[in-house]
N, C-alpha and C positions, 0 to 999 in steps of 0.2 A: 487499170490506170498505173501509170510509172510511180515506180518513189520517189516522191519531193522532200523527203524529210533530208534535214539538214546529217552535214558527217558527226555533228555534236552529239547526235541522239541516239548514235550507237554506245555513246561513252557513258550515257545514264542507262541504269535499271530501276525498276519499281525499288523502292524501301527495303528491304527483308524484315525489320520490324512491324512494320504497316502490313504486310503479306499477313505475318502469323496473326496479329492483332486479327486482320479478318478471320482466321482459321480458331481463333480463340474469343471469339464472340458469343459461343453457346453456352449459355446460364450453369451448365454444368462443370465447366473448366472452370479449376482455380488456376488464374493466370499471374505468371511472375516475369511476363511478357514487356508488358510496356512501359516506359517511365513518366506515368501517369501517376498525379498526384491524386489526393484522398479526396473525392467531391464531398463527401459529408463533409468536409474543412471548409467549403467556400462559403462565403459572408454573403450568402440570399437576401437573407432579409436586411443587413445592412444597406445592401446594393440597392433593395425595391427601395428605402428609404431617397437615398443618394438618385437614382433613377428620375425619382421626381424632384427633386431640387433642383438639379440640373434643368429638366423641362421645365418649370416654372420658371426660373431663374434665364435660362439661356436657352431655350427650347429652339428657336431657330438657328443660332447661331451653331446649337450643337449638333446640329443635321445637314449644316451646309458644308461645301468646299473647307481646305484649312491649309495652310500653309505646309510645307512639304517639311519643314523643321522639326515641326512640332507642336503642338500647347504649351503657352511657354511658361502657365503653372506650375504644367507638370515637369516639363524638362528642370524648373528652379527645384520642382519638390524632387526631383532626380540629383541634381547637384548638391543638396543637402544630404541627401543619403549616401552619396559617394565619399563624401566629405568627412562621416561619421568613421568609414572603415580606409581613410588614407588618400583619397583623390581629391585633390583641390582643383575642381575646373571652373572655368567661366564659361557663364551659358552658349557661348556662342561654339562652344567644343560637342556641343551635346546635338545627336537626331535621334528623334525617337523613329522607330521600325515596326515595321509589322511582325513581331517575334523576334528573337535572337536571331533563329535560320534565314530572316530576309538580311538581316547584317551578315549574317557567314556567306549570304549568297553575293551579296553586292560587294563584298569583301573578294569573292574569286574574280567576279565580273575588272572592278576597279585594276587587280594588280598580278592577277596568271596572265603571263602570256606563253603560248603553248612551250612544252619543255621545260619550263621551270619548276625550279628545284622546291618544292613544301617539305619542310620537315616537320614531324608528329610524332610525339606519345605514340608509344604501341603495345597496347592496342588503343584508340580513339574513338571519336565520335561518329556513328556511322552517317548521317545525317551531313555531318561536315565532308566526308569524305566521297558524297552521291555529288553537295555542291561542289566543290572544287573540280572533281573529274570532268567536268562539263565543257572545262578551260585546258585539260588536257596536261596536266602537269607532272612529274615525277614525282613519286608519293619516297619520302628517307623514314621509314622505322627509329627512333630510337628506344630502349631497352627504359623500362621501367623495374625501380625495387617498390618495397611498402615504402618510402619516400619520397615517390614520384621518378619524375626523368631523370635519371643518369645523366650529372654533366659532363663527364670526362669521355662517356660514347656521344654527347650534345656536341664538344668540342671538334671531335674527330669528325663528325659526320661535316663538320660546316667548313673543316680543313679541305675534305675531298669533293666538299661540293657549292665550288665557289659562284655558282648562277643560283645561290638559293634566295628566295626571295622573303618568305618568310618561315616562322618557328610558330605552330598553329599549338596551345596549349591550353587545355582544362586542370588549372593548378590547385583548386579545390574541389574534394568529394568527386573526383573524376568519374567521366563515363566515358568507359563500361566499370570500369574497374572500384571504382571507392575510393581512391587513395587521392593521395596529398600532397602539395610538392613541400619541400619542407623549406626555414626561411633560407639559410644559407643557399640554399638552389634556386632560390627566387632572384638573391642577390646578383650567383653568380650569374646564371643568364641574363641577366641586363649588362651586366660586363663582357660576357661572349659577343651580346648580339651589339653592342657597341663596337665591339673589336672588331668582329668580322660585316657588317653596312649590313646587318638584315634586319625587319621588323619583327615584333611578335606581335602576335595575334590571341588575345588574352579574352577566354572564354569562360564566364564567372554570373551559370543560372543557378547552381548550390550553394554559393557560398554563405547565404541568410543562414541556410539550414545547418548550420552545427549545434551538436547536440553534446558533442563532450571535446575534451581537447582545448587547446588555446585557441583562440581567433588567431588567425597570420594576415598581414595585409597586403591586398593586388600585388602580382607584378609591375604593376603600373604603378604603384606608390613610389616605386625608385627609379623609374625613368627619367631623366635628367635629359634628355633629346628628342622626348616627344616621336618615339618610336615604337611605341605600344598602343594598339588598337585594341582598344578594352570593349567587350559586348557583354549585356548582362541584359534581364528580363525578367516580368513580373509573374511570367507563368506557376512560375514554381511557390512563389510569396503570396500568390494572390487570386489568380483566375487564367490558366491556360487558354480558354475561347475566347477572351478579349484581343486578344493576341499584341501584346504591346511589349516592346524592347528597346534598348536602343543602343549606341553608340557614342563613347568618347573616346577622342582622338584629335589631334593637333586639325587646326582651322583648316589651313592647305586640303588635310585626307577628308575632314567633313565637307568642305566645296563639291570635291570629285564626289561623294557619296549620295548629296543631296540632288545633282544631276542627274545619277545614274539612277535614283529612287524616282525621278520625276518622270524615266521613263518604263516605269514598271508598274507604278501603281496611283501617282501623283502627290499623294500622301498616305497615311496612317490613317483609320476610321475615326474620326472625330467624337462621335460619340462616347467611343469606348476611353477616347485618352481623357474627357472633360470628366465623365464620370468618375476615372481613378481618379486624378487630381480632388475632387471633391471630396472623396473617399477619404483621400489622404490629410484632406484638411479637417475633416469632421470627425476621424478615426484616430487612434492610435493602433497603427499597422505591426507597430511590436507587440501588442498584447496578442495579435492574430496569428504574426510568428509564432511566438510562443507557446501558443496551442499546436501549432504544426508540428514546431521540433519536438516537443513531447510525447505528439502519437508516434513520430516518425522513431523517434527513440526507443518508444516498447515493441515496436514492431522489429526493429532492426536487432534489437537485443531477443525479440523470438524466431527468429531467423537464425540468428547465429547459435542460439541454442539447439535449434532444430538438427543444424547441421553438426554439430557434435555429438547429439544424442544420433541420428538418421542415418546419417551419409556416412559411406567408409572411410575408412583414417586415414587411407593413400592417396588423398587430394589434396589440395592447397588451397585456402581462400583467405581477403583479403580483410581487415575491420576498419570498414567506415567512421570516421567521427563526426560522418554528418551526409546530407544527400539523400541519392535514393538508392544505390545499388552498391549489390553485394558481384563479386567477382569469384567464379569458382575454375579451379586448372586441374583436371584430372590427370589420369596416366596418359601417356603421350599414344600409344595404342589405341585411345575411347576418341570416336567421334564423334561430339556434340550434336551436329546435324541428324545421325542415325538415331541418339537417345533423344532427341525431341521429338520424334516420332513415336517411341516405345512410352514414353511419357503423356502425349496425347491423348494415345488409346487408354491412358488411365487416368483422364481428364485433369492432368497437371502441365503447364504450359511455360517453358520460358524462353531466351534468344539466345538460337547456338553464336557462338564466338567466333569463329571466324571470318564476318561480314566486317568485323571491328578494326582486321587489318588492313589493310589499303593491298597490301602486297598479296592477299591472301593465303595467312600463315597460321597457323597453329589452329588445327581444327577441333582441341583436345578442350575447349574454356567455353565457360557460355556465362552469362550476364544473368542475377536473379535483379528484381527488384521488388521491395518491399511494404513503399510507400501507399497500394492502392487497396493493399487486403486487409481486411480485420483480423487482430490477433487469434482468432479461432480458427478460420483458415487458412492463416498459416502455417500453423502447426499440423492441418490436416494435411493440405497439399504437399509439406515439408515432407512428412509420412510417406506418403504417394510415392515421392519423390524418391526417396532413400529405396524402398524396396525395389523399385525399378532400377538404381544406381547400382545397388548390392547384386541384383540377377545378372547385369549386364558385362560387370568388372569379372564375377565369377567364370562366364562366358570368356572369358577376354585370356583368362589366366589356364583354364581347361584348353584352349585352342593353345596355350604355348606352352 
C-alpha cells in the first residue's frame, strides 16, 4: 500500500527518553533515566479517601462529559495558588489540560506557522522540542550560564531574527539542566520581549519543588501586556497519571486554546480534575510538598556527593536548588550516547544529552535525575557510574 502519512510525520520521532525508559525497565538497572517522581510520595490513601467522596457526593456528575475549560473548583483552587507565588488572574484566564505537554502542544498547534523563528534555552525540553517540530519551525539556541539564559545572547538572537514568534523558557530548576533564571533576567526578558513584539512561553512543572535558595517569582509576574503564556502542572506536586495541567494566559490566547483543545480531546478527564479539587479542599497540599522537597533534597544532596567523591574532576555539573535533575558536561571528546551504552552493560542508566538540543549539538552532556531513587541506590548506581566514567576518559586521553 502507498504512504498516506502526512509530510508532518517525518518531522516527529519517538521520545529518546521513552526509548531508554523502555531499555531500562529491567529490575536490575538503577535508572537515572526519567524525570519520574518518587511514587512512594503519592497520597494513595488520601486519594482512596477523596475517590469516595467524590462518588458519593458527585458520582455521576463526576463520570460524565465536562466542560472543555475545566472544573471551576479546581481552576479557582488553581488561581489561589498562582496567586500565592505572584499571578493574580481571573478565572476566566485559566484551562485546565491534560498535562503540561497537551499545553506545549496546543501552544505549537495555536501559534507556529511553518518557518518560524522559536527561540530556547540550550539545552531544553526535549518533550517540547518533539512538540513544536511538528509545525516545522526554526529552532535559535540561546547560551545558558548557572544563572540561566543569557540575556545579551537573548537580545542578539531576537535582533537577527525578526520572524520570531516566541521565547520558549523553563526559568525554574530547568530541564535538563537544573538551573535558574535568576530575577534580574526574568525582568529583563519581559523588557526584551516587549521590545522586540514576541511572546514567551513560560514553562513552570518545578517550580513547587525548591528546596534551598530563595523562591523567585513567574516571569509572568511582571508581565504588564499579557504576553506570557504561563504552563504549569500537578504532576510533579501531586500525581503524574492524573495527568492535569493547565494554562494561564490573557482571554483572547485562552479562546484560541480552548477550540483547538475541543478538537483533540473535548476536555480534561473529569474524574481526575473533581477528585484533585477535593483533594485540595480536604488536604493541605503544602504539608505534601513538603515531604517531596525534603526527600528530593537528600537525594539530590547524594548525587552531588556521589559525584565528587565518583566522577573524575574534568567534568562540569550544575547545583539545582530544586527539581529533579542534575546536569553533567564532560570533555568535549566523550560522547554521552557511546557511554550510555557502556553504562548499561553495568546496569546504570541515564539520558545522553544531545536530544536536548533542538540543533543537535554537543554530544559531550547527559541529564541525571534524582528524584525516583532511594538514597541507597544512588550512591550505588553513582559508583557504577564513576568507574565506567574513569575507564572511558582514561580511553579518551591514551587514544590522544
Amino acid at each position: 500500500m502507498e504512504n498516506k502519512f502526512a509530510e508532518r510525520t517525518h518531522l516527529v520521532k519517538p521520545s529518546e527518553t521513552r526509548e531508554i525508559l523502555k531499555v531500562t525497565e529491567r529490575p536490575e538497572v538503577i535508572s537515572f533515566a526519567g524525570g519520574l517522581p518518587a511514587p512512594e510520595l503519592f497520597p494513595v490513601e488520601a486519594l482512596k479517601d477523596v475517590c469516595n467522596v467524590v462518588l458519593n457526593e458527585e458520582g455521576a456528575a463526576s463520570l460524565q462529559y465536562s466542560t472543555t475549560e475545566g472544573y471551576i473548583p479546581l481552576r479557582e483552587a488553581i488561581c489561589q495558588r498562582m496567586k500565592v507565588i505572584g499571578i493574580h488572574s481571573p478565572l476566566g484566564n485559566v484551562l485546565i489540560t491534560s498535562g503540561s505537554q497537551q499545553a506545549i502542544d496546543l501552544t505549537g498547534r495555536i501559534f507556529i506557522n511553518e518557518g518560524d523563528t522559536i527561540i530556547c534555552e540550550s539545552p531544553t525540553y526535549l518533550a517540547a522540542i518533539n512538540a513544536f517540530k511538528s509545525y516545522n519551525p526554526k529552532f535559535v539556541e540561546v547560551a545558558m550560564d548557572d544563572e540561566g539564559m543569557i540575556m545579551e545572547k537573548l537580545e542578539k538572537q531576537l535582533q537577527e531574527h525578526p520572524n520570531t514568534k516566541f521565547i520558549y523558557t523553563i526559568p525554574d530548576f530547568q530541564n535538563p539542566t537544573g538551573r535558574t533564571l535568576k530575577l534580574e533576567r526574568r525582568k529583563r526578558m519581559i523588557e526584551l520581549a516587549n521590545q522586540y513584539d514576541v511572546l514567551i512561553v513560560e514553562d513552570n512543572p518545578y517550580g513547587a519543588i525548591r528546596f534551598a535558595g530563595e523562591a523567585l517569582p513567574p516571569v509572568k509576574h511582571f508581565d504588564t501586556e499579557g504576553r506570557v503564556i504561563y504552563i504549569s502542572t500537578f504532576s510533579k506536586i501531586f500525581a503524574p497519571g492524573l495527568r492535569l495541567g493547565w494554562i494561564c494566559a490573557d482571554e483572547t490566547f485562552i479562546e484560541k486554546y480552548v477550540a483547538f483543545k475541543q478538537t483533540a480531546d473535548l476536555h480534561t478527564d473529569s474524574f481526575a480534575q473533581r477528585i484533585t479539587a477535593k483533594y485540595l479542599e480536604l488536604n493541605n497540599i503544602e504539608e505534601h510538598i513538603h515531604k517531596i522537597k525534603a526527600v528530593y533534597k537528600e537525594r539530590c544532596t547524594a548525587m552531588l556527593s556521589c559525584i565528587k567523591e565518583f566522577f573524575p574532576k574534568n567534568i562540569n555539573y550544575s547545583l539545582p536548588e530544586g527539581g529533579l535533575f542534575i546536569w553533567i558536561e564532560l570533555p568535549e571528546s566523550v560522547d554521552s550516547g557511546e557511554l550510555f551504552v557502556k553504562c548499561l552493560e553495568n546496569n546504570v542508566a541515564f539520558v545522553p544529552g544531545a536530544p536536548f538540543f533542538p540543533n543537535g549539538t554537543k554530544k559531550n552532556t547527559l541529564r541525571l535525575n534524582y528524584s525516583n531513587m532511594p538514597k541507597e541506590k544512588i550512591i550505588e548506581g553513582m559508583k557504577l557510574m564513576g568507574e565506567v566514567l574513569h575507564r572511558e576518559l582514561e580511553k579518551e586521553t591514551t587514544l590522544l
